[in-house]
N, CA, C and O of each residue as an XYZ file, in Angstrom:
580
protein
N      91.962     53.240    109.806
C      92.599     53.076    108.517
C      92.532     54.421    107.778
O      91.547     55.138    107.953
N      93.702     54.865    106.821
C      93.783     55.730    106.396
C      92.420     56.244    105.168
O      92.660     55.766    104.059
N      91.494     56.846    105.194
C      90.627     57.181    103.798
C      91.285     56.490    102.897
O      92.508     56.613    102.974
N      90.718     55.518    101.721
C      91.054     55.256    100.700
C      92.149     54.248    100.751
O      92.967     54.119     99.840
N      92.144     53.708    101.578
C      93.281     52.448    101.752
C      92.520     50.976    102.639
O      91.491     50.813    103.294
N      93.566     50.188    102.259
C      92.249     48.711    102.920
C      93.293     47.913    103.476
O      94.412     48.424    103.485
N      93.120     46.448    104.072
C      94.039     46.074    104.766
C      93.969     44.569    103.418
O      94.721     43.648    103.738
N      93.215     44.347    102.147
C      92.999     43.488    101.803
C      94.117     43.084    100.880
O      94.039     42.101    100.142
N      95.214     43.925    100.954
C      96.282     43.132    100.169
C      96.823     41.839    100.816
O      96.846     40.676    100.413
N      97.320     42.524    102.139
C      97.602     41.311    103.014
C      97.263     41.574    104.443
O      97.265     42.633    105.071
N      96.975     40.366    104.801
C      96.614     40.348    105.915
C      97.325     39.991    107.182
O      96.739     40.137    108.255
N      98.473     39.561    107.133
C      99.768     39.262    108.052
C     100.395     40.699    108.993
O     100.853     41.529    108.208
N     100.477     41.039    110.125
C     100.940     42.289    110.472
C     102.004     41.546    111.416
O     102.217     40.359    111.666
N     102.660     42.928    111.893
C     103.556     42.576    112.824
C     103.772     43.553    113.657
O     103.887     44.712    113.258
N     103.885     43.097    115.369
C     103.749     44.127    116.283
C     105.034     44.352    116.819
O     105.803     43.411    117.016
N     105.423     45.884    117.150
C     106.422     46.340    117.359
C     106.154     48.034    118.536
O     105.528     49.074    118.333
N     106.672     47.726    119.263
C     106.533     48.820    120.313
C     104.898     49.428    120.530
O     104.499     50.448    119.969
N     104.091     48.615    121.420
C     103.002     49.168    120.807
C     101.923     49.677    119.731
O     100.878     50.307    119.898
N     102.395     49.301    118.840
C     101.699     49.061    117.371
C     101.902     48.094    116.772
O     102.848     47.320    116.917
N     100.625     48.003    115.682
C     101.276     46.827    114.801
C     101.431     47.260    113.145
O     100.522     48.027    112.828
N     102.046     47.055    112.407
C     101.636     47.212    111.268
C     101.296     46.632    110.324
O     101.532     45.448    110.566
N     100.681     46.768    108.927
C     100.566     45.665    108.065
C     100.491     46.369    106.401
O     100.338     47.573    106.193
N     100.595     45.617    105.634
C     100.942     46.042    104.146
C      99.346     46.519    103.915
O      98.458     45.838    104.429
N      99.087     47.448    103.300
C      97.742     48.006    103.264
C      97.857     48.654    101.451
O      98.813     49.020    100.767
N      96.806     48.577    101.268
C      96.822     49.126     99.277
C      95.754     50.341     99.161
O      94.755     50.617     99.824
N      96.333     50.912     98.123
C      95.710     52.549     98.014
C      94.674     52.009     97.121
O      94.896     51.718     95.945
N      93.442     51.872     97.754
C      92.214     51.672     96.680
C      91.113     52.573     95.989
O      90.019     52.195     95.570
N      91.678     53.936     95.961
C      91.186     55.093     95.518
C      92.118     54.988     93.377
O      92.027     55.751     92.415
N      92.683     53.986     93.539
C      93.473     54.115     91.705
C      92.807     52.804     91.494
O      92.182     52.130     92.313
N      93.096     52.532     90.054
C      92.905     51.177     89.379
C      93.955     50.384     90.092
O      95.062     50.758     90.479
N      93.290     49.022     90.200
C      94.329     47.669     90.400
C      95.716     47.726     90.084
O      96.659     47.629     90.869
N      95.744     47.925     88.631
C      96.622     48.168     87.894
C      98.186     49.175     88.764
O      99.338     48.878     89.082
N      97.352     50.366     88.837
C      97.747     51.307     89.472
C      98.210     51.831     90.598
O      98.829     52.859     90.873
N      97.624     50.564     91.445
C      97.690     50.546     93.078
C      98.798     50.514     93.487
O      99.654     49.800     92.965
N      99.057     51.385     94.653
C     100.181     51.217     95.347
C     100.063     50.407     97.172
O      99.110     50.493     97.946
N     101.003     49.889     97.323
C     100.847     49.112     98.835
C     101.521     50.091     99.449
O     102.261     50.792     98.758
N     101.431     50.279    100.525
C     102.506     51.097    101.630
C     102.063     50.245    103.099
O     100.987     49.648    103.065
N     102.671     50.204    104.046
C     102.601     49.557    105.556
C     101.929     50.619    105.752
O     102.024     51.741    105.255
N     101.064     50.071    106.714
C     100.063     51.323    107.892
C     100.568     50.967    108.994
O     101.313     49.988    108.950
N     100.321     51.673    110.403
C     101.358     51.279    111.161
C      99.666     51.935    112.194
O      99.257     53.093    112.272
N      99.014     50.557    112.872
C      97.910     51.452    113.881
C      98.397     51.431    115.356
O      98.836     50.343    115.729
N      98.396     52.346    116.168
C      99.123     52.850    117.272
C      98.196     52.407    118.039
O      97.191     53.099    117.873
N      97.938     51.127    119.236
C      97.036     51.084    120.364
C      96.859     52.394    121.180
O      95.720     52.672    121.556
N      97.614     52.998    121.404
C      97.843     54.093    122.909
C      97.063     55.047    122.443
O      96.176     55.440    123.199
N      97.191     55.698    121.016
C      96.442     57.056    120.326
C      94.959     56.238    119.356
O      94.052     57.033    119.108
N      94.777     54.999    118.934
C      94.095     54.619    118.332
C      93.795     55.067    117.391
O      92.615     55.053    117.038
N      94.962     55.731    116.509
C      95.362     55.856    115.020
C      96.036     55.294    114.203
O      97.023     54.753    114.703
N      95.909     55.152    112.870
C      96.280     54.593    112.119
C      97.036     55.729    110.921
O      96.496     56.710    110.411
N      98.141     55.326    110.744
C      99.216     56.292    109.999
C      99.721     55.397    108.829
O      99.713     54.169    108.910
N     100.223     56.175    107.580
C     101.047     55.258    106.501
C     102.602     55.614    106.800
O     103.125     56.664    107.171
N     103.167     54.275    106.481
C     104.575     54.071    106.852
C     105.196     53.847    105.490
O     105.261     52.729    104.977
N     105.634     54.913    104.946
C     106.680     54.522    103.548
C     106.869     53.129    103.496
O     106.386     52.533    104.459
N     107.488     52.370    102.567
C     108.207     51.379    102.256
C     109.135     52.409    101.237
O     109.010     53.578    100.874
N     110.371     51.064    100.920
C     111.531     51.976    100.888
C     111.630     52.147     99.248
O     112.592     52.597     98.625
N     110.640     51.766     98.829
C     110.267     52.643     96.958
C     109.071     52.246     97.141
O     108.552     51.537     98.004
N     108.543     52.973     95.904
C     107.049     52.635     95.401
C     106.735     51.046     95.151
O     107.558     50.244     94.709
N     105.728     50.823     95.427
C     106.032     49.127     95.348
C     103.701     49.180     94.813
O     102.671     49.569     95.363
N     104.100     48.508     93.479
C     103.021     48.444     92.859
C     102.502     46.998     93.447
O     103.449     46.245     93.671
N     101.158     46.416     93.762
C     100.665     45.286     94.149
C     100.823     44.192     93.271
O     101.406     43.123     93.456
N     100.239     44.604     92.326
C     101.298     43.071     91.491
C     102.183     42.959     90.941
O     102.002     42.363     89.880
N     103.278     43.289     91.152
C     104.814     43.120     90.818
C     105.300     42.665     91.927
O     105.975     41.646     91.778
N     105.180     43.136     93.219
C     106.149     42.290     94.210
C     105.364     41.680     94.685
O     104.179     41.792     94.370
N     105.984     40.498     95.976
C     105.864     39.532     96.614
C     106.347     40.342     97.993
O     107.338     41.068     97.906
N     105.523     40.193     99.483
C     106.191     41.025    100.175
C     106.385     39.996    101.336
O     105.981     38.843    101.186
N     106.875     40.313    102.260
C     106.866     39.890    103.552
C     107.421     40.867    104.510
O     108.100     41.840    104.184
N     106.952     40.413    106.201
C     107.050     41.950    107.172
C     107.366     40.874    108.266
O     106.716     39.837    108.395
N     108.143     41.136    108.826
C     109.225     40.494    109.862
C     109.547     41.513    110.905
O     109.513     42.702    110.587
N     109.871     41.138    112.176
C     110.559     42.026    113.257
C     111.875     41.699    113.638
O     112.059     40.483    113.682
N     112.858     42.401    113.930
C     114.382     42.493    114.158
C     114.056     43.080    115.046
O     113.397     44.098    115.256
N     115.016     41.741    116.072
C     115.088     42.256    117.925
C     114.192     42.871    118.460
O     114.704     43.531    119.365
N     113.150     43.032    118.417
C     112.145     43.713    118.966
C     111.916     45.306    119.290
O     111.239     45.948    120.093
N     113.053     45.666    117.994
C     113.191     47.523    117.969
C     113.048     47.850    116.211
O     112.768     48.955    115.748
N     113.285     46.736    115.490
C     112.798     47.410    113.881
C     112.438     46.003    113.374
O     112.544     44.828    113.728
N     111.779     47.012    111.983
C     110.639     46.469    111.080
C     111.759     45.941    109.512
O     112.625     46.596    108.932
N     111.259     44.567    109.254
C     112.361     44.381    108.026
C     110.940     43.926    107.074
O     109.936     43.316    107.442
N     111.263     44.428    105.851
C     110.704     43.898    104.669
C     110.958     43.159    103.411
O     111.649     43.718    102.559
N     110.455     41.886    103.169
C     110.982     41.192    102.197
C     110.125     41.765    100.993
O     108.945     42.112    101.041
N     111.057     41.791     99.803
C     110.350     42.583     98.524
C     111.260     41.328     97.302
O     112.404     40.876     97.359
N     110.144     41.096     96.297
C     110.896     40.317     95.385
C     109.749     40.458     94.175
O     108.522     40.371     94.202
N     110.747     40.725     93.059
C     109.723     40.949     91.598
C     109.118     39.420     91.691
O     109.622     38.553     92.404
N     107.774     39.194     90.726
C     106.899     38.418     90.401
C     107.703     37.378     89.966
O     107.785     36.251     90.452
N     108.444     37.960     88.767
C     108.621     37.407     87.005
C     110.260     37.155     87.670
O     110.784     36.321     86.930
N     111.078     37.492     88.586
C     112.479     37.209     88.568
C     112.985     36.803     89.498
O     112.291     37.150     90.454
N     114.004     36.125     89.894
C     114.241     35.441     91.563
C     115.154     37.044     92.450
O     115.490     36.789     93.607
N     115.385     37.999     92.131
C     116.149     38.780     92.867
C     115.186     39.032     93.763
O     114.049     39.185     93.318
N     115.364     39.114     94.919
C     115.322     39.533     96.370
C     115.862     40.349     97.142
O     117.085     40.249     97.242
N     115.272     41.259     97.824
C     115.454     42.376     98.594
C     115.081     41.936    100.111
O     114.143     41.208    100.435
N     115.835     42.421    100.787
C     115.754     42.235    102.102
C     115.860     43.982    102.930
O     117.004     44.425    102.826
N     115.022     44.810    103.572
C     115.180     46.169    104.163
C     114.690     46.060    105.454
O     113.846     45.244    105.822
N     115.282     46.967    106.187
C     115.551     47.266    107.571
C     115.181     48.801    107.952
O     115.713     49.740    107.360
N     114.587     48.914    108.597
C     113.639     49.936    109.028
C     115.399     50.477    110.568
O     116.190     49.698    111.100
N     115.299     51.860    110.704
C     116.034     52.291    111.993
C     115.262     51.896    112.799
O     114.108     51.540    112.559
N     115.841     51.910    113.935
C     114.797     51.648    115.115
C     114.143     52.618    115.544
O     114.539     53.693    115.993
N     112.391     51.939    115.294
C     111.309     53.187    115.026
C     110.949     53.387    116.857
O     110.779     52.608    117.795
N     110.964     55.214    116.639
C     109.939     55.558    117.874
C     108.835     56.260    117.610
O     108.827     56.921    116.571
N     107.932     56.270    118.287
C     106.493     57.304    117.830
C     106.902     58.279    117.010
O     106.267     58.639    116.020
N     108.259     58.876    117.475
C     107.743     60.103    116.862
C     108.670     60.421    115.608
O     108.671     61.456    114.942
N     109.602     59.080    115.415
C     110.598     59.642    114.777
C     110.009     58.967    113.463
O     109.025     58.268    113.219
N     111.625     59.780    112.338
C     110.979     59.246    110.512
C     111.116     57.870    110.435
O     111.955     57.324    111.151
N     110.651     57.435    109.930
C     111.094     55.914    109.203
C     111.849     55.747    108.337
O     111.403     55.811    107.191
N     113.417     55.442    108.561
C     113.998     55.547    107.396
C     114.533     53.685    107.359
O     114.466     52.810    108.222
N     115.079     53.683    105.853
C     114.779     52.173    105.773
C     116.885     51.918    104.756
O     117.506     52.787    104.144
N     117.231     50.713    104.972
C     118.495     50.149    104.883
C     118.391     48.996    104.008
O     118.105     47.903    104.497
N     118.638     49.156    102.500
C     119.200     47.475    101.964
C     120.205     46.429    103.075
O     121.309     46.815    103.458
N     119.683     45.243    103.442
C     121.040     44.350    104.456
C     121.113     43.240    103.563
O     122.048     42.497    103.862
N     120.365     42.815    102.434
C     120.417     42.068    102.099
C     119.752     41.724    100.538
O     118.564     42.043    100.491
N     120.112     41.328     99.676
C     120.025     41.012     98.396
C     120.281     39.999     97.427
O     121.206     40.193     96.637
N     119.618     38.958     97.357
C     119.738     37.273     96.790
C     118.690     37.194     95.448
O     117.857     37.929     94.917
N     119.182     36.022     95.267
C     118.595     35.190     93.923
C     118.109     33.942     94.562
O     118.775     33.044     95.078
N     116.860     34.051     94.437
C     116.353     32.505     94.621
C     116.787     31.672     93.474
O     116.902     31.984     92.288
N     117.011     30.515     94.095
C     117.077     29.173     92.613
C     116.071     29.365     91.721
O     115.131     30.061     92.105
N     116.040     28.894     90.570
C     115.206     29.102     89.621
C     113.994     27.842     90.170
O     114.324     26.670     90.353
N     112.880     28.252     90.331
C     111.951     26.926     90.738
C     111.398     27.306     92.016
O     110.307     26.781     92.239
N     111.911     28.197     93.069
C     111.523     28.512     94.226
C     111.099     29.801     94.413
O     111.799     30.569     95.074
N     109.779     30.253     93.804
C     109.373     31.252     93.791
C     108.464     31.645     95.011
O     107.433     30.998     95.195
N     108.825     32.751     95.913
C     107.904     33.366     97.375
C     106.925     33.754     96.987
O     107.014     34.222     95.852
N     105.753     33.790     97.521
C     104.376     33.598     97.514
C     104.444     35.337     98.527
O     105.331     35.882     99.185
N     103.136     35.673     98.203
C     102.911     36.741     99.312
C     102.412     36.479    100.535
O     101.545     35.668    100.860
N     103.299     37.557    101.457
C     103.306     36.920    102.679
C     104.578     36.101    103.376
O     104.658     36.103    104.604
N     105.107     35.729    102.948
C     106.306     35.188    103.151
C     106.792     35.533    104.443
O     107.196     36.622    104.853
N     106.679     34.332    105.074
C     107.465     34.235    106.210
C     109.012     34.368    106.445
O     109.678     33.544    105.818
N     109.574     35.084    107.081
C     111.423     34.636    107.508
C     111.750     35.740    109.096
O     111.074     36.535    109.749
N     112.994     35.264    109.158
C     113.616     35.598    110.096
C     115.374     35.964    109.843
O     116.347     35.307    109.472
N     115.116     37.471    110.298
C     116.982     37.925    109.750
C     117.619     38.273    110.777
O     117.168     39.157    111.504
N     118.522     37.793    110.981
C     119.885     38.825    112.060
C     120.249     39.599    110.859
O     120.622     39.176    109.765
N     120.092     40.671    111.217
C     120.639     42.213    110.506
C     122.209     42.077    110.418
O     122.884     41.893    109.405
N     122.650     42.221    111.812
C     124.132     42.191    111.808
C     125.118     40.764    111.424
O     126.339     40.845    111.556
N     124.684     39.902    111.103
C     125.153     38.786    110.312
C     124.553     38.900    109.199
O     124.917     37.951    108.504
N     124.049     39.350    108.813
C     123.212     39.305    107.655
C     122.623     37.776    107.094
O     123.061     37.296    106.048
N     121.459     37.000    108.017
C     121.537     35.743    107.593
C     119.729     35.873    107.746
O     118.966     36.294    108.616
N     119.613     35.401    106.704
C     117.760     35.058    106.483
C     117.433     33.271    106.384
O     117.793     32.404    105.588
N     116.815     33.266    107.269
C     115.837     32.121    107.191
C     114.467     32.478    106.733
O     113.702     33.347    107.149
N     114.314     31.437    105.597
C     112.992     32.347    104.624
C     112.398     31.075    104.463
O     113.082     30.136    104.057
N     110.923     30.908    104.797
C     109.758     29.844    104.587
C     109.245     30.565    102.815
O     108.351     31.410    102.837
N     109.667     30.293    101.844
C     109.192     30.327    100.481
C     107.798     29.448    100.599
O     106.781     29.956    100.127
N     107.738     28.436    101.078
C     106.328     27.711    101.085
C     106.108     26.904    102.211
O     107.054     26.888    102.998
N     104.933     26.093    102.571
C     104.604     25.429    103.620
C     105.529     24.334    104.060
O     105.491     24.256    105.288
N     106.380     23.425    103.504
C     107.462     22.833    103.667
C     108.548     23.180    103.812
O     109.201     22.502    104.606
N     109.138     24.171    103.251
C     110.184     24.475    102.589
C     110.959     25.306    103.186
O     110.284     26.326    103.320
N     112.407     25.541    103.808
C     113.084     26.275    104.860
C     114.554     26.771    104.063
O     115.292     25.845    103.729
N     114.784     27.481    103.902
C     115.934     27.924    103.240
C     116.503     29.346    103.808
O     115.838     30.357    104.034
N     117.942     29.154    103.984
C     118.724     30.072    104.150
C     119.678     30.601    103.128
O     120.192     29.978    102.200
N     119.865     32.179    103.541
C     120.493     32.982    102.645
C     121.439     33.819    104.022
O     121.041     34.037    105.167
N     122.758     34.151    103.413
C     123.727     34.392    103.824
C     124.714     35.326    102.883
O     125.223     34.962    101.823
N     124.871     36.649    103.534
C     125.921     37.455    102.498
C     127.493     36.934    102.120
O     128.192     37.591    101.348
């Protein structure tokens, strides 16, 4: 793990080409202050690296979730606390050595009443642009551009 970072924001990762990654928080600032970024730990080199997310993303304002597309990129669900808009991003398809650059595919309003929890489970086809999103332990809902 990177100095000064922890895995205790969340604990959900997801493995992708030999690594896995997971939402990790900078615990060297105040709470307040903290920033999350993905760490991404590499089995083969047995390092652990930080992986942008695609803005600054403070720990308590969003709601996140970390999903895999086709088994070559990393998608992230991001959604304010206080509002139903939803972000859906798409990572290029990552190799060891290359940048991580990241793609809006998707952007919704939850109903008013169905607010995502952190952690949030779903599943997206990129190129249809269609999310199946577990908001809670019952609850199955799709979104479609």
């Amino acid at each position: 793990m990177p100095p000064g970072w922890s895995l205790g924001y969340c604990t959900i990762g997801a493995s992708l080409n030999g690594s896995t990654y997971w939402f990790a928080q900078d615990e060297t600032k105040p709470y307040s202050k903290s920033i999350v970024s993905l760490v991404r730990f590499d089995y083969s080199t047995e390092k652990s690296v930080l992986v942008p997310l695609p803005y600054q993303q403070r720990n308590h304002f969003d709601v996140t979730g970390l999903s895999v597309v086709k088994d070559e990129k990393l998608s992230v669900l991001l959604q304010l606390e206080d509002t139903s808009k939803t972000e859906i991003w798409v990572t290029n398809k990552i190799e060891t050595t290359q940048v991580v650059s990241w793609s809006k595919v998707l952007a919704f309003h939850m109903r008013p009443g169905l607010q995502l929890y952190d952690q949030a489970r779903f599943l997206l086809d990129d190129e249809k642009k269609v999310v199946m999103l577990a908001p809670t332990l019952f609850v199955m809902v799709m979104f479609f551009e």
